[in-house]
C-alpha positions as CSV (number, residue, x, y, z in Angstrom):
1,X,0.0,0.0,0.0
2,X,1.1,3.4,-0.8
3,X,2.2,5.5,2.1
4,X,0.2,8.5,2.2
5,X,1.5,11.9,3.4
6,X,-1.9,11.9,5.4
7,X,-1.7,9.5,8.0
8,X,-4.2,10.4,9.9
9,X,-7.6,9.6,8.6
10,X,-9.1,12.7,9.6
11,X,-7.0,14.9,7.7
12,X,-8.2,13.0,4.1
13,X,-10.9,14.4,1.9
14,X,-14.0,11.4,2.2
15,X,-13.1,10.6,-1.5
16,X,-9.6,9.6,-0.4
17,X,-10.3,7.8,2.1
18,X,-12.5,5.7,0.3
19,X,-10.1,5.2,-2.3
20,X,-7.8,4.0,0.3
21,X,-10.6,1.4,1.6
22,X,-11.0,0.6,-1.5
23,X,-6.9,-0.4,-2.3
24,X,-7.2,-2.2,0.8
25,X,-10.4,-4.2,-0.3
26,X,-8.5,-4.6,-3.3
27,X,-5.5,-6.1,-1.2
28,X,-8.1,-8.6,0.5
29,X,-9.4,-9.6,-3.1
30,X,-6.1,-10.7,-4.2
31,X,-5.2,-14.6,-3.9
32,X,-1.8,-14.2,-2.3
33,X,-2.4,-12.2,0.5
34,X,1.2,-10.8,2.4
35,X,0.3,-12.2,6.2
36,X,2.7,-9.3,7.1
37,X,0.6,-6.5,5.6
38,X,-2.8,-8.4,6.6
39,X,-2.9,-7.0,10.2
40,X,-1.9,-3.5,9.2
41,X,-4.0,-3.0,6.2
42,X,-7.1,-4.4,8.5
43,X,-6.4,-1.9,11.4
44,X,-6.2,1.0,8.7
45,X,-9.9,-0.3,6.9
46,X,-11.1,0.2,10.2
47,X,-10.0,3.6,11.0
48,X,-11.0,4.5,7.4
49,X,-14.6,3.0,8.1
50,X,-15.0,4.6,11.5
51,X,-14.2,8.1,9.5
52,X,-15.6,7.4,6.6
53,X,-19.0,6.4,8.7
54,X,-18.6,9.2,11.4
55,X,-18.5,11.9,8.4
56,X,-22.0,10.5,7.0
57,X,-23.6,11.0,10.3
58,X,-22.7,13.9,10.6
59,X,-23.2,14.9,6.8
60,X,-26.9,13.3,8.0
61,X,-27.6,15.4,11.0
62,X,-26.5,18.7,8.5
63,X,-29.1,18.1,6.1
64,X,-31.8,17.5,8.6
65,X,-30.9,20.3,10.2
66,X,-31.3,22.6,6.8
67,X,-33.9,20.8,5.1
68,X,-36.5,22.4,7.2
69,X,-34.8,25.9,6.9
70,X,-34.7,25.7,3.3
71,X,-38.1,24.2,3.2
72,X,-39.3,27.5,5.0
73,X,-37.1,29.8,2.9
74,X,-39.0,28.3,-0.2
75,X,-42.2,28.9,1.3
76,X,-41.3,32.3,2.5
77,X,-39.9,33.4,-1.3
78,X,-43.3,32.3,-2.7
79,X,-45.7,34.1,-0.6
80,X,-45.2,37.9,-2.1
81,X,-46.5,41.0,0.3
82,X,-48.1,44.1,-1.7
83,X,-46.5,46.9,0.2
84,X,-48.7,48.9,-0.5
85,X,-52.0,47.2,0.4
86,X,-50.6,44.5,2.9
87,X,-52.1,42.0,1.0
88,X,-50.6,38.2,0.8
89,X,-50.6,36.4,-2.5
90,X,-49.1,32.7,-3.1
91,X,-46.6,31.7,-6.2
């Protein structure tokens, strides 16, 4: 596996750390299998799957957070207000 200058998983983009889960996957696929990279390559899928999963939860929480907001902020730009009359009209 290629050393990366970004050894801590935190400090990758999510696209590369899934590339890296995905050399590593890769690595597992392969018929001959180095026992002395087996361990290492394991303990680095999980630190890329605990990052990799932490990041969609929180990418999760985000957009139910601003769904609703934007949801309102759609409403809010199709309801007009004459300002001259007060009155309300709908899009």
């Amino acid at each position: 596996m290629a050393k990366s200058s970004k050894d801590d998983v935190s400090d990758l983009t999510y696209t590369e750390a899934s590339e890296q889960l995905d050399e590593i996957v890769a690595f597992f696929e392969q018929a001959d299998v180095d026992v002395d990279e087996l361990v290492v390559r394991l303990e680095r899928a999980t630190l890329l799957v605990d990052e990799l999963d932490r990041r969609l939860k929180a990418t999760k929480t985000q957009v139910e957070d601003l769904a609703p907001r934007l949801a309102a902020a759609v409403e809010d730009a199709t309801t007009f207000v004459d300002p001259e009359t007060g009155e309300v009209f709908d899009a």
